[in-house]
VOKE-607734 format. One record per residue (C-alpha): x, y negated, z. Coordinates in steps of 0.2 Angstrom, whole numbers, padded with zeros to 4 digits, always signed. Last residue first. Example, Ala and Ser with C-alpha at 12.3 -4.5 7.8 and 13.67 -1.06 7.14 Angstrom:
2
+0068+0005+0036+0062+0022+0039
END
This chain:
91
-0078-0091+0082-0070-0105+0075-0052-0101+0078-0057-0085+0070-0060-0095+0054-0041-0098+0052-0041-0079+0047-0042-0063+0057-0040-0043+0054-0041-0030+0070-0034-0015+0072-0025-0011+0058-0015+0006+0056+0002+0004+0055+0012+0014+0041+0031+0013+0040+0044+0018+0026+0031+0025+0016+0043+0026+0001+0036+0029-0016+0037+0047-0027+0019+0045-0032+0015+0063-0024+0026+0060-0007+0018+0042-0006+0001+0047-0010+0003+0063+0003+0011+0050+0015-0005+0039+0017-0017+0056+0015-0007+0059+0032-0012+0042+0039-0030+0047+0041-0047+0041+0032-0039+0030+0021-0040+0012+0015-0025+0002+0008-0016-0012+0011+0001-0013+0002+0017-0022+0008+0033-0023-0003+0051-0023+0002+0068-0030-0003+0063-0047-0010+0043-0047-0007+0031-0041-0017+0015-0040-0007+0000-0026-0011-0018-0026-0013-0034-0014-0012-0028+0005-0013-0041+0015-0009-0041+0036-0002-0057+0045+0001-0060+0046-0016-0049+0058-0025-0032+0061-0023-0030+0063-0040-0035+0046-0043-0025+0040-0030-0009+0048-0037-0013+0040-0055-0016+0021-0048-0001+0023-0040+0010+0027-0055-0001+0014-0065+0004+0002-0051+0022+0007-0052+0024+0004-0071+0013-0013-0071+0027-0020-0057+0041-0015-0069+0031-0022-0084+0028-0037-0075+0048-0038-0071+0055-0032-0052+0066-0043-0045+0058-0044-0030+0059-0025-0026+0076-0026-0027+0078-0014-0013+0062-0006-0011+0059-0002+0008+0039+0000+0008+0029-0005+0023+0012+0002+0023-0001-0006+0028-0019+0003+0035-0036+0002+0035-0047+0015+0045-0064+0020+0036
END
């Protein structure tokens, strides 16, 4: 199944409490329940104005359907193509 990141403009974003942070995640965790399966959230990055989450999905419509349902942005989605580490230098 495709992976994807979505960047999401949150202004503030890095000034966001645990409790804030634990309020969106239970938002999200709620849409992707409803959603059903096919859909996975697997991390996210806080950063000053944005975050970035990785999620699994079969199409980048189900994508925007979380973030229409949870009320987020979806300002960009990019499907990954390919994933390395510092182990790829190995390879």
């Amino acid at each position: 199944m495709p992976k994807y990141v979505i960047e999401r403009d949150l202004p503030g974003a890095g000034k966001l409490n645990p409790a804030e942070l634990r309020d969106v995640s239970k938002k999200s965790c709620g849409v992707l329940h409803n959603l059903g399966p096919d859909i996975t959230w697997l991390q996210s990055y806080v950063t000053a104005d944005k975050i970035y989450c990785v999620y699994i999905a079969p199409n980048e419509e189900m994508i925007r359907e979380h973030a229409k349902q949870g009320g987020f942005p979806a300002n960009k989605i990019s499907k990954v193509t390919a994933v390395i580490d510092p182990s790829t230098a190995d390879s």
